[in-house]
C-alpha positions as CSV (number, residue, x, y, z in Angstrom):
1,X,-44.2,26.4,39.6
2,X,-41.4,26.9,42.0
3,X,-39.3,24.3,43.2
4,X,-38.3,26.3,46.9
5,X,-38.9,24.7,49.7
6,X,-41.0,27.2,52.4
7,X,-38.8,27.7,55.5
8,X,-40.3,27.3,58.8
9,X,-39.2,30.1,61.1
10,X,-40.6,29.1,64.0
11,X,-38.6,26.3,64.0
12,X,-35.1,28.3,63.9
13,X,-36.2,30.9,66.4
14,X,-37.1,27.8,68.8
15,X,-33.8,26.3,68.1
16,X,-32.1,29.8,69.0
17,X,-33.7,30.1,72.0
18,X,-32.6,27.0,73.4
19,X,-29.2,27.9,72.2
20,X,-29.6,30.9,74.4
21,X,-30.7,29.0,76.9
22,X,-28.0,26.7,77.1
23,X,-25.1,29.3,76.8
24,X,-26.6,31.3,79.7
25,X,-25.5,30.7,83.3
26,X,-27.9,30.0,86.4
27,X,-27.4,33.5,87.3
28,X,-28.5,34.8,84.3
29,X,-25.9,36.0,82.2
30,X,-25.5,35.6,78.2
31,X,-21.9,33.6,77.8
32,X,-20.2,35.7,74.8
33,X,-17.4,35.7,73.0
34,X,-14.9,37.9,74.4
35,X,-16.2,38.1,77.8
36,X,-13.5,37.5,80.5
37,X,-13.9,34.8,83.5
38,X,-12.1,34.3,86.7
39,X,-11.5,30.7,88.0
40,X,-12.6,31.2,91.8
41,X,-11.1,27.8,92.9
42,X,-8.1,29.1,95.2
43,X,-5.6,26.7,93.6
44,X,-5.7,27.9,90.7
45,X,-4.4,31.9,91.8
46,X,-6.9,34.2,90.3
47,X,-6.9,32.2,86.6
48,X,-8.6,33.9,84.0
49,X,-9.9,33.0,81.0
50,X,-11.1,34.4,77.6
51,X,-14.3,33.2,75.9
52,X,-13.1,32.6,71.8
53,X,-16.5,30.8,70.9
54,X,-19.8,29.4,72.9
55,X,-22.4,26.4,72.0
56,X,-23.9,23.7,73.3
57,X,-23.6,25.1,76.7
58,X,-20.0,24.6,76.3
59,X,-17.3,27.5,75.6
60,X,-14.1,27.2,74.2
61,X,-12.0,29.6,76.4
62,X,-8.0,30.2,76.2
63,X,-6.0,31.5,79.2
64,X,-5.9,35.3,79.4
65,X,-1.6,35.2,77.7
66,X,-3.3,32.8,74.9
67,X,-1.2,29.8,75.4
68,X,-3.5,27.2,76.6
69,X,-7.2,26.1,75.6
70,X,-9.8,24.4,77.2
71,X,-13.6,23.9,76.7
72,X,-15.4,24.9,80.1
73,X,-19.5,24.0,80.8
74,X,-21.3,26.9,81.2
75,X,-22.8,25.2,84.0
76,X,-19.9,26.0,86.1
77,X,-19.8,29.7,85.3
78,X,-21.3,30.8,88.4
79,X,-20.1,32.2,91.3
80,X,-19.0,29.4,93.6
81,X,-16.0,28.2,94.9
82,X,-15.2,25.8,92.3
83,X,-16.6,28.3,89.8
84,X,-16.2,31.3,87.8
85,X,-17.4,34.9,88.0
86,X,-17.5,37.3,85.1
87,X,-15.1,40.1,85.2
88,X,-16.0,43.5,85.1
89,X,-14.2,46.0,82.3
90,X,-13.1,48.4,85.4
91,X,-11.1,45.5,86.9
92,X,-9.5,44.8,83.5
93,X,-8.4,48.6,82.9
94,X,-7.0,49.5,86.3
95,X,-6.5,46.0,88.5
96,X,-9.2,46.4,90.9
97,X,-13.2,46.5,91.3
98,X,-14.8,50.2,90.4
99,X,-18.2,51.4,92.0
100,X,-20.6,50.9,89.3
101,X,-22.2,53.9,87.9
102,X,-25.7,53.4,90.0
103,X,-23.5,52.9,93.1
104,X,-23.1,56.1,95.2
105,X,-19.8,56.5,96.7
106,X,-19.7,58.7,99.8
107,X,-16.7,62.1,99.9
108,X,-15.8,62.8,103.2
């Protein structure tokens, strides 16, 4: 007779999904580690913030030169004016928003 103990997998796959849940913004975006976030409040001159680690609908998120950490709700990563707005990897590269590929742009 074996002494394990059956594991219920419904139970972990319900407990990830509300993770999910709670780590995504009102908008509909998946918080991840790594992503970059700009601070839209005007006071606080373009901020921008890393994501090192996300749970509990809260990240852990260092300034963009590393020297200072906070823990920011996902519940205020949307795009507001006391919000955040996730950056796009064409603004990190050359300093300013790129047409996304399914955007036309127009040659005159």
């Amino acid at each position: 007779m074996s002494d394990a103990v059956p594991t219920d997998t419904s139970s972990k796959d319900d407990d990830a999904q509300a993770q999910q849940e709670k780590n995504t913004t009102r908008e509909g975006i998946l918080v991840r580690r790594g992503q970059i976030w700009e601070d839209l409040d005007t006071r606080q001159s373009k901020r921008r913030v890393v994501v090192e680690s996300v749970a509990d609908g809260e990240a852990q998120v260092r300034d963009h030169y590393g020297t200072k950490h906070s823990t920011l709700s996902v519940s205020r990563m949307h795009r507001h004016s006391t919000g955040f707005r996730l950056v796009e990897p064409g603004e990190l590269k050359y300093g300013a928003p790129t047409a996304s590929s399914d955007e036309k742009t127009e040659s005159r």
